[in-house]
C-alpha positions in Angstrom: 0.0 0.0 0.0 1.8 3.6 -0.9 2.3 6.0 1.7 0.7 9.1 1.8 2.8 12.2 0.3 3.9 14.1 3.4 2.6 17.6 2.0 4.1 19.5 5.2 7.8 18.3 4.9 9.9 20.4 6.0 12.1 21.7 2.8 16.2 22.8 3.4 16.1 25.9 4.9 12.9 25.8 6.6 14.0 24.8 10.1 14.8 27.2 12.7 18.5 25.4 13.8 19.4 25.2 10.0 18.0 28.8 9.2 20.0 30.3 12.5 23.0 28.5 11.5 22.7 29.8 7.5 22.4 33.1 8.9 25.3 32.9 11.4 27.7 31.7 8.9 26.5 34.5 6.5 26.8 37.4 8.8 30.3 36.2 10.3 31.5 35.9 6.7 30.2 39.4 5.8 31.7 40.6 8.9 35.0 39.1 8.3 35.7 39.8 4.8 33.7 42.9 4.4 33.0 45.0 6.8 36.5 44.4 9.2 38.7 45.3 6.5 36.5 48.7 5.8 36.7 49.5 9.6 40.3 48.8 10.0 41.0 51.6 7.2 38.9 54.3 8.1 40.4 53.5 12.1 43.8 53.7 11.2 43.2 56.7 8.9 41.4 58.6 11.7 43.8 57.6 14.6 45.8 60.4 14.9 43.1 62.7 14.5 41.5 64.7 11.8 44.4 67.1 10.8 46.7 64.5 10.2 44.2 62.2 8.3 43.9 65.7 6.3 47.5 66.3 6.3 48.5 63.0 5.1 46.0 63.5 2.2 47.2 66.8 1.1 50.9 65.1 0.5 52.3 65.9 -3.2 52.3 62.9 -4.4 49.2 61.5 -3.0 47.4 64.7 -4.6 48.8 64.3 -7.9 48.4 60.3 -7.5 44.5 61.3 -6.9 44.4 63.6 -10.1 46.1 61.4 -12.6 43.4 59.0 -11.4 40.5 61.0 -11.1 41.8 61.8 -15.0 42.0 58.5 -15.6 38.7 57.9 -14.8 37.0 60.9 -17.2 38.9 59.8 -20.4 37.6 55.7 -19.7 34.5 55.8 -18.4 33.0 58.0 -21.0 35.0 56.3 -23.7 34.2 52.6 -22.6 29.8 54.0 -22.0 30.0 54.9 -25.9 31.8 51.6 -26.4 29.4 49.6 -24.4 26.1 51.3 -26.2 27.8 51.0 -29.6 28.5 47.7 -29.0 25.2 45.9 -27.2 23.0 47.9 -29.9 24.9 46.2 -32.7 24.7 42.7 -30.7 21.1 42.6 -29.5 19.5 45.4 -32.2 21.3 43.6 -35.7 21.6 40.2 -36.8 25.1 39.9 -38.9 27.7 37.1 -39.3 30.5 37.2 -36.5 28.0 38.6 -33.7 29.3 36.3 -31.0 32.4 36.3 -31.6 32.3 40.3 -31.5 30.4 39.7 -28.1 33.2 37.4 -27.1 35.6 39.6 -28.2 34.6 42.5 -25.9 33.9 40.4 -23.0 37.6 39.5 -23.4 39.4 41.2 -20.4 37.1 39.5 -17.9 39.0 36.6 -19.0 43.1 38.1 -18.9 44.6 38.6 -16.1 45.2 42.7 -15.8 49.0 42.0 -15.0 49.3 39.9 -18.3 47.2 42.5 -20.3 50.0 45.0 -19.4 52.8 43.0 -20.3 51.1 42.6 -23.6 50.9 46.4 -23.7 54.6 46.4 -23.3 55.2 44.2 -26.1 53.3 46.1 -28.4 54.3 49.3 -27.7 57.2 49.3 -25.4 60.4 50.2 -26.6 61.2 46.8 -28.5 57.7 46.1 -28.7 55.6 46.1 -32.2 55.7 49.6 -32.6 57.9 50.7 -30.2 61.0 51.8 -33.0 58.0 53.6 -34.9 57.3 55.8 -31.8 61.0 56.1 -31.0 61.6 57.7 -34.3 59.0 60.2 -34.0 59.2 60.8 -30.2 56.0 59.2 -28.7 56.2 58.3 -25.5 53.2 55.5 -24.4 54.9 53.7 -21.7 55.4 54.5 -18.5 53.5 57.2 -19.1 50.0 59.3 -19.0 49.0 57.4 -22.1 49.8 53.8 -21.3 47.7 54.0 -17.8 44.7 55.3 -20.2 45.2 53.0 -22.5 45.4 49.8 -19.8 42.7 50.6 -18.1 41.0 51.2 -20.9 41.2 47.4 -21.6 40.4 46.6 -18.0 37.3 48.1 -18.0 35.8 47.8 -21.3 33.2 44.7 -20.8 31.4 46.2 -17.4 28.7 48.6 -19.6 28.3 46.3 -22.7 27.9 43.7 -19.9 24.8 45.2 -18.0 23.1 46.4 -21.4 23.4 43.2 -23.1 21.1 41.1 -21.3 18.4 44.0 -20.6 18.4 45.1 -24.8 18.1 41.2 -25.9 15.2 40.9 -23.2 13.6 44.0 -24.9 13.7 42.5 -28.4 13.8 44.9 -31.4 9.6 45.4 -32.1 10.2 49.2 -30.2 13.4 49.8 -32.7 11.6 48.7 -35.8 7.8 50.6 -35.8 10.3 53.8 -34.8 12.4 53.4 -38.2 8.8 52.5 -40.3 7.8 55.7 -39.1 10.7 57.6 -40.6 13.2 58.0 -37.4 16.9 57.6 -38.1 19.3 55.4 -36.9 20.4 58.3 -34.0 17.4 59.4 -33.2 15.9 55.5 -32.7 18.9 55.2 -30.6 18.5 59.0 -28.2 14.8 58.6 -28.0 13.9 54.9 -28.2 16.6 52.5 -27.0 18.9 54.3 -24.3 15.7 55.5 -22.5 14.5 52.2 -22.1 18.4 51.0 -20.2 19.4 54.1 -18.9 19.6 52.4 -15.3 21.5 49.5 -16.4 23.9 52.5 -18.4 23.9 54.3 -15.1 24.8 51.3 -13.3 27.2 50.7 -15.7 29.0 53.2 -15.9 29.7 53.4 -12.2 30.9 50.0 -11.9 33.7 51.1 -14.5 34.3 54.0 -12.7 34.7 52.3 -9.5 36.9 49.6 -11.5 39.3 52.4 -13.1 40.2 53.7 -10.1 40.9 51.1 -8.0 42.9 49.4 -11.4 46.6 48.1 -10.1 47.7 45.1 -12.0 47.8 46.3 -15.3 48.4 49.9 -14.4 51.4 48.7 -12.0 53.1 47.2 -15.7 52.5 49.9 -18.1 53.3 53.4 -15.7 56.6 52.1 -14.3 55.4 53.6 -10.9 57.3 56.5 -10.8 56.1 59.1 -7.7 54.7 62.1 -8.3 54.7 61.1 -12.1 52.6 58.0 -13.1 51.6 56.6 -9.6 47.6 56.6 -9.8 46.1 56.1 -6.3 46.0 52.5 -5.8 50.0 52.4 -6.4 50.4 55.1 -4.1 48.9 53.3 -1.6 51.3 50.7 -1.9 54.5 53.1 -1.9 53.0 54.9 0.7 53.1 51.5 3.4 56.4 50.1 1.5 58.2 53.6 3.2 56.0 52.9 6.3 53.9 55.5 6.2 51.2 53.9 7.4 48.2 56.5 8.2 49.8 58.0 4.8 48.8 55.2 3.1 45.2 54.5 4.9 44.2 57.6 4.5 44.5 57.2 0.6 43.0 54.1 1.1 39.7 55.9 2.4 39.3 57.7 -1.2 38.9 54.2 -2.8 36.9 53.2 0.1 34.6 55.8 -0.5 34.1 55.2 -4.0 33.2 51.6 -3.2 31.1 52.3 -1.1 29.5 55.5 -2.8 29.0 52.9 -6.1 27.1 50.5 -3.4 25.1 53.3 -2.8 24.3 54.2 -6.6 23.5 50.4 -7.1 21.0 50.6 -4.1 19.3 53.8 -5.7 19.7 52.7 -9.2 17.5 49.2 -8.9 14.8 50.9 -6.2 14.1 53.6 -9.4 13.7 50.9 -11.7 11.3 49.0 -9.6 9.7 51.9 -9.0 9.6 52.6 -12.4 8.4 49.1 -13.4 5.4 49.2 -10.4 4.4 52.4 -12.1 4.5 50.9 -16.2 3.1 47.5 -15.5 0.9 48.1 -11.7 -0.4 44.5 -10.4 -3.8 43.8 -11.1 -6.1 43.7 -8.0 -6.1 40.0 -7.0 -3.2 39.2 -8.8 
């Protein structure tokens, strides 16, 4: 005779000893690795007071490591947003032969170590790299310089917008796209009015990932800028020369500025995805009784 199904079993998860321990083992974890680490910076930044946590940021080199940085950032992120667009419209919006490959192409630096996409930089255009006699002849300098850091973390950071657009536009489809252009609108306009409106907070979102990832770049930036102070350090390797000559609160106190973007792009995440489900409660409202 079969047993009766035992509707009410208890599924993983459900009881109170297993839930409690889940729970415990997630919040130590988050404790440990995230949140200890953050409060041992901002404590030994803020140990010996406020002026010298100011003083130690106001250094020369840290300044200039925090503009060359913050530079950094405004030629990338724009320049890697236009990329991304560009490339998810053509991926999700066309149909042509190579597509995936072109995706896989772009998606490429997730899969490279930074430190070994610098060393590639360096045989391409370091001085007995591809092209390095080329720009010795004509006196273009690229490595260890303003343009190589650009141009590495460039690389770095080009998959994080294309990678947040790409699912949302394929999810979308292309019906939107195609009554706009039987109605007579061109390719840009299509693109201003129809498609980036519909993933401007994935863009958003986006875009502050890879400007959180530019400035907190090290591997490949460590390869291509030759780490000279006061020259080509961006903040992330003046944090390191900063605790190699034991200047400790020196060096945590730079550390806070990449805290703080972290944190701040946390923050944007947070206020990105509550305006989207706002946005989506307000375009598509549940039915009563639904």
């Amino acid at each position: 005779m079969a047993h009766p199904v035992n509707r009410h079993r208890l599924r993983v998860g459900d009881g109170a000893v297993t839930r409690s321990v889940i729970l415990t083992l997630v919040l130590a974890t988050t404790a440990l690795a995230l949140i200890a680490p953050l409060a041992v910076i901002f404590a030994e930044a803020f140990a010996r007071g406020l002026p010298t946590y100011l003083e130690a940021l106001a250094r020369p080199d840290t300044l200039h490591a925090v503009g060359l940085t913050l530079l950094t950032a405004l030629v990338c992120v724009p320049l890697n947003t236009a990329f991304g667009i560009a490339a998810a419209w053509a991926v999700t919006k066309f149909s042509f032969r190579g597509r995936n490959l072109l995706l896989a192409v772009a998606e490429l630096p997730f899969s490279i170590s930074p430190i070994v996409a610098g060393v590639a930089y360096l045989f391409v255009y370091g001085a007995q790299g591809l092209f390095g006699p080329f720009l010795q002849a004509h006196d273009i300098k690229i490595m260890f310089a303003v343009p190589a850091i650009i141009l590495a973390s460039l690389f770095v950071t080009a998959p994080f917008v294309l990678r947040e657009l790409v699912p949302l536009m394929m999810a979308q489809g292309r019906d939107e796209e195609e009554a706009a252009v039987s109605l007579g609108a061109s390719g840009f306009d299509v693109l201003r009015l129809v498609t980036l409106p519909n993933v401007k907070f994935a863009l958003l979102y986006g875009a502050a990932l890879c400007n959180a990832r530019v400035m907190g770049e090290f591997g490949a930036v460590s390869i291509v800028s030759g780490n000279i102070r006061g020259q080509t350090s961006t903040l992330p390797l003046q944090i390191e020369l900063l605790y190699q000559d034991s200047h400790a609160v020196a060096a945590f106190a730079a550390a806070t500025v990449l805290a703080g973007v972290a944190l701040f792009t946390l923050v944007a995440k947070y206020l990105i995805e509550r305006a989207e489900r706002a946005r989506g409660e307000i375009v598509a409202p549940r039915r009563p009784g639904h």
